[in-house]
N, C-alpha and C positions, 0 to 999 in steps of 0.2 A: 343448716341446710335451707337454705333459699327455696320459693316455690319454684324457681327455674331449674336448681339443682334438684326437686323431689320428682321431677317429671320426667327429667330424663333418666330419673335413677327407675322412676315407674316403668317406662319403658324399657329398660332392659331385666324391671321381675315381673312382667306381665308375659315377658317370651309371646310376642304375637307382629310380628315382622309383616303379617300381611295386611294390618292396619294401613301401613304406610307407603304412598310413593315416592315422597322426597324429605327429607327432613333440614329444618338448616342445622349449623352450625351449633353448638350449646356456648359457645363464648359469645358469638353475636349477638343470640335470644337473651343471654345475662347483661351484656351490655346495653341494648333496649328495652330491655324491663327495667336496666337500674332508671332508665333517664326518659321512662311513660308517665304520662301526667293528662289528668280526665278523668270522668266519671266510671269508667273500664280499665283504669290503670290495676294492676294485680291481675289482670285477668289472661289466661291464656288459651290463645285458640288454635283450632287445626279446621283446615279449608279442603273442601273438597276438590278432587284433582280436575275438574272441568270448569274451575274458576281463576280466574289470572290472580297470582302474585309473584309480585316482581323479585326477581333471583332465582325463582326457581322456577321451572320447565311445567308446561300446563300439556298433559296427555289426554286429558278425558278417558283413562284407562285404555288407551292404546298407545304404547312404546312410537308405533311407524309414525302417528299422528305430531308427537311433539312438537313441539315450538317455543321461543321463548320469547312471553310478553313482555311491553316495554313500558308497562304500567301496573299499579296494582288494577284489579276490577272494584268497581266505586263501592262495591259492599265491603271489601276488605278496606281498600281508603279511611273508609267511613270507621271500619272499628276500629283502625290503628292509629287514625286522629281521636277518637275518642278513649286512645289510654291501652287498647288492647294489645298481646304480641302474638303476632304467627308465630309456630313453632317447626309447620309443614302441611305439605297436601297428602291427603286423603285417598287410599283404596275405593274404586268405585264397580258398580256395574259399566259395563263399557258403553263409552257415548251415553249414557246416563238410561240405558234402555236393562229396565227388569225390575223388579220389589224383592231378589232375594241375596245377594252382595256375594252373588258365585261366579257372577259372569268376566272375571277378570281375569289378565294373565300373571299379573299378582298374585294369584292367589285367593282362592275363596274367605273371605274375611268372618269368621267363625265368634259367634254369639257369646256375649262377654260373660253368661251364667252359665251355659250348658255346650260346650264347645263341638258338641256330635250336631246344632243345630244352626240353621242358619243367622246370621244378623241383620236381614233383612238390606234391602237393595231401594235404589240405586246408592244411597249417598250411607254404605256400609262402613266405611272405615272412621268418617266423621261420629257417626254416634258412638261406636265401641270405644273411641279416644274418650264420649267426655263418660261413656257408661261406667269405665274404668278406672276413673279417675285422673287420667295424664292430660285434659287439659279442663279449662270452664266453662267453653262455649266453642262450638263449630257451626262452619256454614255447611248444607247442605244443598241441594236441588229440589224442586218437588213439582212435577209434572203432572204424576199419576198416587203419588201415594211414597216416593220418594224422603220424605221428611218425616212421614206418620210414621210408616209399617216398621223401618227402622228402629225408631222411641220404644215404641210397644214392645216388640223383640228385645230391647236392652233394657226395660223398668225406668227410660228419663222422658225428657218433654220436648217433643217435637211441634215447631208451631207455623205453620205453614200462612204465610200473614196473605192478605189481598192482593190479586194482580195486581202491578205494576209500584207496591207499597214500598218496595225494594227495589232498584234499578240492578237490570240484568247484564249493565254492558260489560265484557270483561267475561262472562258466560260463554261455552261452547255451548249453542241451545240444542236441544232434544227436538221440542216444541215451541219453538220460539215465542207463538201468539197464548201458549198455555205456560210456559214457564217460571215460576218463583224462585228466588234467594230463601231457603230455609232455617231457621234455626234449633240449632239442640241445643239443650241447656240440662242441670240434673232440677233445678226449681223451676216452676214458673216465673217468678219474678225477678230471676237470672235470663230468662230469655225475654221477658216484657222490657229489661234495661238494654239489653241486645238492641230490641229493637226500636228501642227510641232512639240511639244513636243511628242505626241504618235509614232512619225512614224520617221525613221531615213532616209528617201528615198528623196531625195535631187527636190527640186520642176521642174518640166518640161521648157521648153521655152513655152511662149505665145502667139499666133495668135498675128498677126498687125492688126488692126482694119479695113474696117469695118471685124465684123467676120460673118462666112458663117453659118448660123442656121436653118437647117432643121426642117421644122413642116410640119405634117402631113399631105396628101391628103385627107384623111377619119379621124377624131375625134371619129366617133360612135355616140351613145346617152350620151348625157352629162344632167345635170341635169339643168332646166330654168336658165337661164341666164350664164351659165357657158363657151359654146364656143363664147358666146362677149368678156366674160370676159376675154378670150386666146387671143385672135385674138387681144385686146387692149392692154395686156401685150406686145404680140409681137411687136408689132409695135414702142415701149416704145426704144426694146434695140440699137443701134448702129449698124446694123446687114443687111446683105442680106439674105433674106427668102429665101431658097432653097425648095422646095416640095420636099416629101419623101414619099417613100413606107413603111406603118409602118407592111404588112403582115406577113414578115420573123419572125419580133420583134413577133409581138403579137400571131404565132402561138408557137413561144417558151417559152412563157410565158405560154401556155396553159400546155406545158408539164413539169412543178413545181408539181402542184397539178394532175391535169388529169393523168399524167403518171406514171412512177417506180420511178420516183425522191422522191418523198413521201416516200418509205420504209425505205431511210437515215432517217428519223424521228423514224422510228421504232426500227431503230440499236445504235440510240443516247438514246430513253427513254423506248423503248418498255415494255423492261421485267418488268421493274417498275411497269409500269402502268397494267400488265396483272397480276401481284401479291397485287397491289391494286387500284382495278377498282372504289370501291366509295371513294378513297380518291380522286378522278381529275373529273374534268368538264365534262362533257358528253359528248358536242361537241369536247371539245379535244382527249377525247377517241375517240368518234367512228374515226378519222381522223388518228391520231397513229398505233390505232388499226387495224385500216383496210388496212392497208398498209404489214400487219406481212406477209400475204400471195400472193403477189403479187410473180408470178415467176421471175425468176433469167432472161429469154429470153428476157423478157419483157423490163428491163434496158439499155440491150445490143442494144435493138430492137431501145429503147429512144435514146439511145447514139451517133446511126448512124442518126438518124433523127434531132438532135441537129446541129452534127457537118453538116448535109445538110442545115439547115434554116441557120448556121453560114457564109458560104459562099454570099447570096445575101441581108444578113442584114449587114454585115462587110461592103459591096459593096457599100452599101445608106450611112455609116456613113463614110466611106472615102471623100466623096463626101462634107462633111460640118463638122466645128469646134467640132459642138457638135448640138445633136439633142435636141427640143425645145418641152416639153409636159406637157400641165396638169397632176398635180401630183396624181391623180386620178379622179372620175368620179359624185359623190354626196357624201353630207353628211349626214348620216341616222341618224335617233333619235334611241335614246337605246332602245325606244318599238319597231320600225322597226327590229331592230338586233334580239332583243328579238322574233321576230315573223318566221323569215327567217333567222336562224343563218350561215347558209352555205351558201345560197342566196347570200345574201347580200357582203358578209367575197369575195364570188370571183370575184363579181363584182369590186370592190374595188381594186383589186390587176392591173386590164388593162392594166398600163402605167409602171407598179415598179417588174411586178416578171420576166420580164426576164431580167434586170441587171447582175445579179448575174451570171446565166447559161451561159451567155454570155461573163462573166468577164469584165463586165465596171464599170465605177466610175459612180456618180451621185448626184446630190443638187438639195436639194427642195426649195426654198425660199420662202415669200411672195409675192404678188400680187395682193392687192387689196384686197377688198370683194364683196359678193353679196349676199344682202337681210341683211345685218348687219354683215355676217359669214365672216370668213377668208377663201380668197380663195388663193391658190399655184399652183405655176410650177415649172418646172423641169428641169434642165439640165442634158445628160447622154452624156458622151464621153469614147474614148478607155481606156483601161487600161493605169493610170498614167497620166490622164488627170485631175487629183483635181484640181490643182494650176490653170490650164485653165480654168474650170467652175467655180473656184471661183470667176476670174478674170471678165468673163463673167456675172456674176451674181450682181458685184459690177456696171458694167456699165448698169444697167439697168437704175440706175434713180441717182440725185444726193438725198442726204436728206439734213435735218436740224430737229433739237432736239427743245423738249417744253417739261418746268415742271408743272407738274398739281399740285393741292393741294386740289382740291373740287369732285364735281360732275362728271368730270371726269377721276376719279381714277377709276383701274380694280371695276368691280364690280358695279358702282353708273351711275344712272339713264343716263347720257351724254356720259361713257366712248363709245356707240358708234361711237359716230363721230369721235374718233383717229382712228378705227378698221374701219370703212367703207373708209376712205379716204388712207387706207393702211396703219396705224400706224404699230409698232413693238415697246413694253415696251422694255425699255432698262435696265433699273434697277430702283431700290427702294432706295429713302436714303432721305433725312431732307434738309432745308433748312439750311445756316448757321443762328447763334442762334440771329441776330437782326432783327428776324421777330415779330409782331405779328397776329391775326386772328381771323375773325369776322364774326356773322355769319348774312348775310344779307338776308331781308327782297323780297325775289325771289323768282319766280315759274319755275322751278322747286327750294330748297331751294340748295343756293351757301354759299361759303367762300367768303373772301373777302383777301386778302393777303396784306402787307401793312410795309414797312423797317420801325423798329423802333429800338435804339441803347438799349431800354431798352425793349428789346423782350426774344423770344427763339428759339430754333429751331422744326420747324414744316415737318411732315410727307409728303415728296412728292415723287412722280414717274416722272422718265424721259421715255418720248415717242420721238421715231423718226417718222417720217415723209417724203415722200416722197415734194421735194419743190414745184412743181407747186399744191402740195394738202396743203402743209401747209399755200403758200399765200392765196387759197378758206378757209381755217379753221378760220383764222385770219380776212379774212373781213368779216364773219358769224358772228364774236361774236356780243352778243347785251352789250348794257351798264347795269350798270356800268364796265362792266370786258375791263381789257386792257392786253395786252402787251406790257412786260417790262423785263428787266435785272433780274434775279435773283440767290443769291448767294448759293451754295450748301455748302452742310456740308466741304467738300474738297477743297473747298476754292474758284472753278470753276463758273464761269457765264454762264447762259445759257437765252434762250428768255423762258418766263413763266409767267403765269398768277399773274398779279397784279389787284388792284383795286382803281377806283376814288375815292379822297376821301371824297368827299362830297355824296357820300354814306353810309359811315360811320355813320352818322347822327343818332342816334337812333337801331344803330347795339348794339349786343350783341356780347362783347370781349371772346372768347373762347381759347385765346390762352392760358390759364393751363393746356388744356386736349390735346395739346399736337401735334393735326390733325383733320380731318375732321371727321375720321371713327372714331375718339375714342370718340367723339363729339357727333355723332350721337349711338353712342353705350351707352354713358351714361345718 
């Protein structure tokens, strides 16, 4: 099974239909995968639905809106010259307006760890594709927090690069003069190779270590356990803490939505939505819509108020590498969103909408969890600092990889403990084929994984791990499970779950179904 064939198979055991708006073909995506060639070849990606590619119908999460472009848009161009395959577009907040990926008629796109909770908005359906392993890389949007709050929400890396670092044409725009091409990726350096093929802009020089990392004087309220979990993170990077004043930041951020900045939304989709008011979301209406009359003063009024907060927020970030922030603030259940839809939607934005207004780059990455969730931070530096946050973001911790084949795999009763200890799925693919698999006699029920020359190749995921979580992972295990060598479909060894084999005793050999899930599905 081919990574073209494991994806489509992923998608229909992941059961999450509201991921997606269009999907192509699986013989066509086999057939361009066989014959990609570039630095991105192997890789497959899912594009959000308010970005053009060509064959398939570009909504921006509204059916009435459709249309079909007669080009890709130059960010997809760019990855499919560079080796990459589309596989489909992407569930979104409608017209790219919200941070919680409820606002669609799609269907609310539901968080790939905890399904009662949101996956975070606008560009929802892109991160759960790569959170879950069906594809390697998605484009996203990111306006307001669009590419971050996403990441965080799903445990991968969202990296929201410099205005204009990515060309938007080919984009339905939200905010035209604020708008980025996003990328998610489940490593950093899955999304830094992303973005060297989208962006022709030659990478920065990088801080010498230690580097200087501003975090907050004030966090605010954060949700139980979430400013431990910053203040642990920090401590993690190679870094001198610098205190910062986040004031300037955070009243700029207020003038996004609070202010005339919002009318840009009205001049991108307005007249649409004021000539069809029941074909779009309510909440997105009234937010569009109520922006149409905002006076012309009023922008002008924002404008000078902008460029005043710019001066003593420029001021704090000169001062350090790059500034250090939770990627947002909690993670709501879609009945919370559902109860408070605007509530909620501005809470959420704190730490990600004045980015943009400001013209800085920005990466979410992983962090841990808390309470089982994935939780994220932030890196935000001046324009043209990507290659720097990345760099910074790669020194957080060292990892090491482990292949699961059981219990836990996304979804099965264990796959906790790789998400609470900071895992990040890396990808989906098989063992090579001189395995077989057993299913042993355990509470909760496990595999048992076992090198045999007359085997096959069985269904596994690659998780990364941070190392001093993966030694705690490793001496948790109970018996019979061990670690050991194991061979991937690619030829590649990795450390992965084997099994004793005098446990084997009285197992039932399940290796013709193929994997664990297909095991239990049958």
């Amino acid at each position: 099974m081919n990574r073209v064939s494991q994806a489509y198979q992923r998608i229909v055991d992941v059961q999450r239909p509201e991921i997606w708006i269009d999907l192509r073909p699986e013989e066509d995506v086999q057939r361009e995968f066989a014959e990609a060639r570039g630095p991105l070849a192997g890789k497959l990606v899912a594009v959000k639905g308010n970005i053009d590619v060509l064959g398939l119908p570009t909504t921006a999460g509204c059916p009435a809106y459709t249309y079909q472009p007669t080009q890709d848009a130059t960010a997809v161009r760019r990855l499919r010259a560079a080796g990459a395959v589309v596989i489909g577009t992407t569930n979104m907040d409608q017209f790219a307006t919200g941070l919680v990926g409820t606002r669609s008629p799609y269907g609310a796109v539901r968080n790939s760890v905890d399904p009662a909770r949101v996956s975070g908005g606008s560009s929802s359906g892109s991160a759960v594709a790569v959170a879950l392993g069906i594809v390697d890389i998605a484009l996203g949007t990111d306006t307001a927090g669009s590419g971050r709050i996403p990441a965080a929400f799903n445990g991968i890396v969202g990296l929201k690069p410099t205005y204009g670092l990515i060309p938007t044409d080919g984009v339905v725009p939200a905010c035209r003069s604020l708008d980025c091409v996003s990328i998610f990726a489940r490593t950093v350096t899955e999304a830094e190779q992303a973005l060297a093929c989208l962006s022709t802009q030659p990478a920065a020089p990088v801080p010498t270590l230690p580097y200087r990392l501003g975090v907050p004087t004030e966090l605010g309220d954060l949700a139980p356990g979430w400013a431990e979990a910053f203040t642990k993170a920090a401590s993690r990077f190679p870094a001198e803490l610098v205190p910062v004043d986040l004031t300037p930041f955070l009243a700029a951020a207020r003038l996004l939505y609070e202010g005339a900045f919002v009318a840009e939304r009205y001049a991108a989709v307005g007249e649409f939505i004021d000539a069809h008011p029941s074909d779009v979301d309510p909440t997105v209406r009234a937010i569009i819509a109520g922006a149409r009359d905002i006076p012309a003063y009023r922008l002008f009024r924002d404008q000078e108020e902008l460029r005043r907060l710019s001066e003593p927020a420029m001021a704090e970030l000169d001062r350090v590498d790059a500034l250090l922030l939770p990627t947002t603030v909690e993670h709501p259940t879609i009945e919370a969103v559902a109860a408070d839809p605007v509530g909620v939607n501005a809470r959420l934005g704190r730490f990600t909408n004045f980015a943009n207004l400001l013209g800085l780059a920005a990466l979410a990455v992983p962090a841990g969890a808390v309470d089982g969730l994935p939780f994220g931070i932030m890196l935000v530096g001046d324009a043209h600092t990507d290659h720097t946050l990345a760099t910074i973001a790669k020194s957080l911790t060292s990892t090491a990889r482990i292949a699961v084949v059981g219990a836990h795999l996304t979804g099965q009763p264990l796959n906790h403990e790789l998400v609470a200890r900071g895992g990040v799925l890396v990808r989906t693919t098989t063992t090579a084929e001189q395995y077989r698999l057993y299913a042993l006699d355990t509470v909760p029920p496990k595999p048992g994984l076992v090198r045999d020359t007359d085997g096959a190749a069985i269904e596994a995921e690659v998780w990364e791990l941070p190392t001093d979580s993966f030694g705690d992972f490793v001496a948790a295990l109970p018996a019979p499970m061990a670690i050991g060598k194991v061979e991937l479909a690619d030829g590649s060894w990795v450390p992965g779950f084997t099994c004793e084999r005098h446990a084997l005793d009285g197992a039932k050999d399940i290796t013709s179904f193929g994997g664990w899930r297909a095991y239990l599905g049958g």
